[in-house]
C-alpha positions, 0 to 999 in steps of 0.5 A: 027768118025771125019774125022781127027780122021781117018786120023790119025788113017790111018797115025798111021797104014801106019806109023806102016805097013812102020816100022817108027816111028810115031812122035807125038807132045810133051805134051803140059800139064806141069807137074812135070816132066818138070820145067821152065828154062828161058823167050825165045824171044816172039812167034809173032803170025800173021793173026789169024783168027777163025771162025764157019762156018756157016750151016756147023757144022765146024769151024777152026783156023788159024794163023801164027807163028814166034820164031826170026826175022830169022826165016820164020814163021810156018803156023797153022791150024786146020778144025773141027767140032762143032755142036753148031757153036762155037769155040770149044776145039782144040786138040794138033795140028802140025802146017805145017810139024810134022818136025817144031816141032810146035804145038798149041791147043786152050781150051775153058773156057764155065764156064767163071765167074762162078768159084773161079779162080782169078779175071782175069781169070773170063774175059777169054774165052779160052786160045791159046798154041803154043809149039815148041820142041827145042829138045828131052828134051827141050820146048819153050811154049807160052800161050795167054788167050784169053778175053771174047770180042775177041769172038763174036756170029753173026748172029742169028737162025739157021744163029748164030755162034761164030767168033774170033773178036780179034787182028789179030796179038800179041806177046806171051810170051814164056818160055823154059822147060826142063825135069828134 
């Protein structure tokens, strides 16, 4: 079992054994029950970084975000594991306090170029997401797709791991959602 597993498991079971509520993020999939409302200002994401840590089995993410220019930026990050020295699939992750409401995951895409998608996605190596729950009903969710050349293996052997190579800092267009 991963160590972030148990620790959730432990903060689930101490936030039942209290009686509070335990807050999980929003769902971060669009389905037929959310629909698009409008374009938001643009998340600014700054120092991303992403890496496989080599001889480690680990890797991590790591970024800041911004939603206006008032605002102060919310820190990600997330330490995982991988056996084959990539940057794996991310699952739903709270970035900073659970109050932020600001969650992000990251999904890789290992079939890249092998299926019928259009063309520009047969260039994309995974895909960032960044939600923020504005309140009960409403989401601002942001997508970037990462390019095939903004990963990179270095290294080789036993030394090989997988390193986001990529801007540093970019804007991601943002949408709001509601619940219908």
């Amino acid at each position: 079992m991963h160590l972030t597993q148990v620790l959730l498991d432990i903060t689930v079971v101490i936030g039942a054994a209290s009686g509070l509520p335990f807050f999980r993020p929003p769902p971060l999939g669009l389905d037929a029950t959310r629909r698009r409302v409008s374009a938001v200002p643009a998340f600014n994401v700054t120092n991303f970084a992403a890496a496989a840590v080599i001889l480690s089995h680990r890797n991590y993410y790591s970024f800041n975000v911004t939603f206006s220019c008032t605002e102060e930026p919310v820190h990600c990050f997330h330490l995982g594991t991988t056996l084959s020295e990539s940057l794996s699939d991310v699952p739903q992750t709270f970035c900073g306090n659970k109050s932020t409401g600001v969650s992000f995951r990251w999904t890789r895409r290992d079939t890249v170029g092998d299926d019928d998608n259009e063309e520009d996605e047969k260039n994309i190596r995974a895909h960032l997401v960044i939600v923020r729950q504005v309140d009960e009903t409403v989401i601002d969710q942001a997508a970037y797709a990462v390019p095939i050349n903004d990963t990179r293996i270095y290294g080789s052997g036993q030394f090989s791991h997988e390193v986001y190579d990529g801007p540093e800092d970019f804007m991601m267009k943002a949408y709001r959602f509601t619940m219908k």
